[in-house]
N, C-alpha and C positions, 0 to 999 in steps of 0.2 A: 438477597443475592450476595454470593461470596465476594471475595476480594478478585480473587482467580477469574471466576467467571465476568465479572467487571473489567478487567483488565479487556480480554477478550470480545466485550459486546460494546468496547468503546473503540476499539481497532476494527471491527466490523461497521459500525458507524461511520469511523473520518475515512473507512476504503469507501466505502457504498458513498460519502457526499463526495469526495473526490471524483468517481467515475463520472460521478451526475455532471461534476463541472467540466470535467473533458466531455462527454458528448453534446456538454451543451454549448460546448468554445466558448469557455467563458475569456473573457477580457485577459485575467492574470496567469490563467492557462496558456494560452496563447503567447503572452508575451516572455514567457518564462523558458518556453520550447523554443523560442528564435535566440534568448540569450542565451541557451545551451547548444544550438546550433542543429536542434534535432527539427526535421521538416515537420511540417501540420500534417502530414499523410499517415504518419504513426496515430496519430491522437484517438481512430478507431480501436486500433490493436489496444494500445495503452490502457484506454479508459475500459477496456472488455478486464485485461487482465488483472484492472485492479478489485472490478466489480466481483469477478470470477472467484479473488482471494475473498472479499466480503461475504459472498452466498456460500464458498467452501468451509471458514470457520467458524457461519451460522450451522452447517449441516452437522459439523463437529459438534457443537456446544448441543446438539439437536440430537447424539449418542454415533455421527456414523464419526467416530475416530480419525480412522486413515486419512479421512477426507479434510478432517481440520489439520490434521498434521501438514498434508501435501499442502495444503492453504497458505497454512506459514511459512513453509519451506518456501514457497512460490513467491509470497510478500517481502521475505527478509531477504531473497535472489534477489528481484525487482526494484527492491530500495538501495540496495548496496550498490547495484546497476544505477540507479539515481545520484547516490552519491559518489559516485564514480565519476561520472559526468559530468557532474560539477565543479570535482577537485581538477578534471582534464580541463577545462574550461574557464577555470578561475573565476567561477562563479559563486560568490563564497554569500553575498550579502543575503542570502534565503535559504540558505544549508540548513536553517533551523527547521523549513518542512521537511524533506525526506529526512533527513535526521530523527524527526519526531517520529515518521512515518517508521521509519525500519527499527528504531528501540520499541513504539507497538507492534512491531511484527513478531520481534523476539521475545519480547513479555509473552505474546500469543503462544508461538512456539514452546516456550518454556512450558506454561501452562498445559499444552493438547500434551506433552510429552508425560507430564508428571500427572496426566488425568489412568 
């Protein structure tokens, strides 16, 4: 397995257990959406959209292009939306996950691009 490709099926990974943990309300889910001030009624949408970017840049790595591309595009939106909301919020003491979250997004993107 390449570098590239690594990159990529490790950012499809921590999207796909993240979704798992919003739909399963897990504990620091939960608590993490009330310090940002965002309602539990999202955590549907949210955990669809992340899952959504995980199945999109498996279909990528899978030969359908477009669809890895739109994947990342959708991840690195989402994340920057992440830490967006954090920085509004001054919610600094956990910036390390979506941070982590949207620099693999862009590794992704970089990669489906230069594929």
């Amino acid at each position: 397995m390449s570098v590239t490709m690594l990159i990529t099926v490790i950012t499809i990974v921590a999207n796909a257990a993240i979704a798992v943990a919003d739909f399963a309300k897990a504990e620091f889910v939960l608590g993490n959406m009330a310090e940002v001030g965002l309602p539990t009624s999202l955590l549907p949408a949210l955990a669809t959209l992340k899952a959504a970017g995980a199945v999109g840049l498996a279909l990528g790595l899978l030969g359908v292009r477009f669809l890895g591309i739109a994947a990342a595009v959708g991840l690195v939106l989402f994340f920057v939306g992440a830490v967006v909301r954090h920085v509004q919020t001054r919610v600094y003491h956990n910036m390390a996950f979506p941070g982590t979250y949207l620099l693999l997004s862009v590794a992704s993107l970089c990669v489906a691009l230069a594929r």
